[in-house]
N, C-alpha and C positions, 0 to 999 in steps of 0.2 A: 549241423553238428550238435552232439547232445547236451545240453549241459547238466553238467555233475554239481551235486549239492554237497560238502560233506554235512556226515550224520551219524559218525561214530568213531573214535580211537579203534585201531585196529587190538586194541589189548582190551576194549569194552567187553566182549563176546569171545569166551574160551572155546576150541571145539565141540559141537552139540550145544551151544547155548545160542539163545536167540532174544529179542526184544522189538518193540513198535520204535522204531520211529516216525520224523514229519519230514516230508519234502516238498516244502514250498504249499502247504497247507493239504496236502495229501498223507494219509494213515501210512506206512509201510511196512511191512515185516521184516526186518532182517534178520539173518540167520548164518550162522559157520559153522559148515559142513564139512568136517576134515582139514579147516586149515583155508577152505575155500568160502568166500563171502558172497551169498546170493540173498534177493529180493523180491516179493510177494506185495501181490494187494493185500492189505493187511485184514479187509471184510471178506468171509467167507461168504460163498452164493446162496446159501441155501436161508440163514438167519442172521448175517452180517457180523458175528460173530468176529473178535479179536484173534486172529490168525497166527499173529505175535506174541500171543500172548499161550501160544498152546504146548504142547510136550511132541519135541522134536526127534524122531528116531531114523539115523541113517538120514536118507533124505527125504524123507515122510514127515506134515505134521500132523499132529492133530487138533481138530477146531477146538479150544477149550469148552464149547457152548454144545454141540451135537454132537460132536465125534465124527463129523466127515474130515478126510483125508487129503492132501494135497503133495504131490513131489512138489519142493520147495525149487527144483532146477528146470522142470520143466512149467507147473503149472497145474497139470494135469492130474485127476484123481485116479489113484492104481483101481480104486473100489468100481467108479462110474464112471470111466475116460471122457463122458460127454459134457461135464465138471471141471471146467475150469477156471484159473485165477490169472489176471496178470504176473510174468515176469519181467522185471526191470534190469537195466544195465548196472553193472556195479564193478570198480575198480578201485585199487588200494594203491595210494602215490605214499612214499614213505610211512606213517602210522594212521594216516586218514583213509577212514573208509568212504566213499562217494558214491551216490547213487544219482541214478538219471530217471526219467519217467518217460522220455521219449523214447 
């Protein structure tokens, strides 16, 4: 069974906004995408770059460090699909956002 961390007030993250957080000593990127709350390895593959920390469009972000790309729902890069990042579990119990890594 997975276990969930919370790691954010569901009112932290307005639609389109995003931020790092830590789960259990692990970087994460969360992100709200329309109202929906997903999760990213927060180091990009190519220069480890803050992921969390990038400009979020639709559900694309962009690395703040290179400018590679990431769907934040699936992982995958639109640009180099063979580019990918973890995604993590995430679910919203009353105002807590909770992420899992398994």
């Amino acid at each position: 069974m997975p276990n969930f961390v919370k790691v954010a007030n569901k009112n932290d993250l307005k639609p389109g906004e995003n931020k790092v957080v830590n789960v259990n000593g692990t970087d994460v990127g969360l992100f709200n995408v329309d109202g929906e709350f997903v999760a990213i390895n927060n180091a990009c593959p190519h220069k480890g770059g803050p992921l969390g920390e990038g400009m979020l469009e639709g559900d694309v972000v962009t690395c703040p460090w290179h400018g590679w790309q990431f769907n934040v729902k699936t992982g995958v890069s639109p640009v180099m699909p063979t580019a990918k990042v973890s995604c993590y579990q995430v679910k919203v119990e009353g105002d807590d956002v909770l992420v899992s890594l398994e």
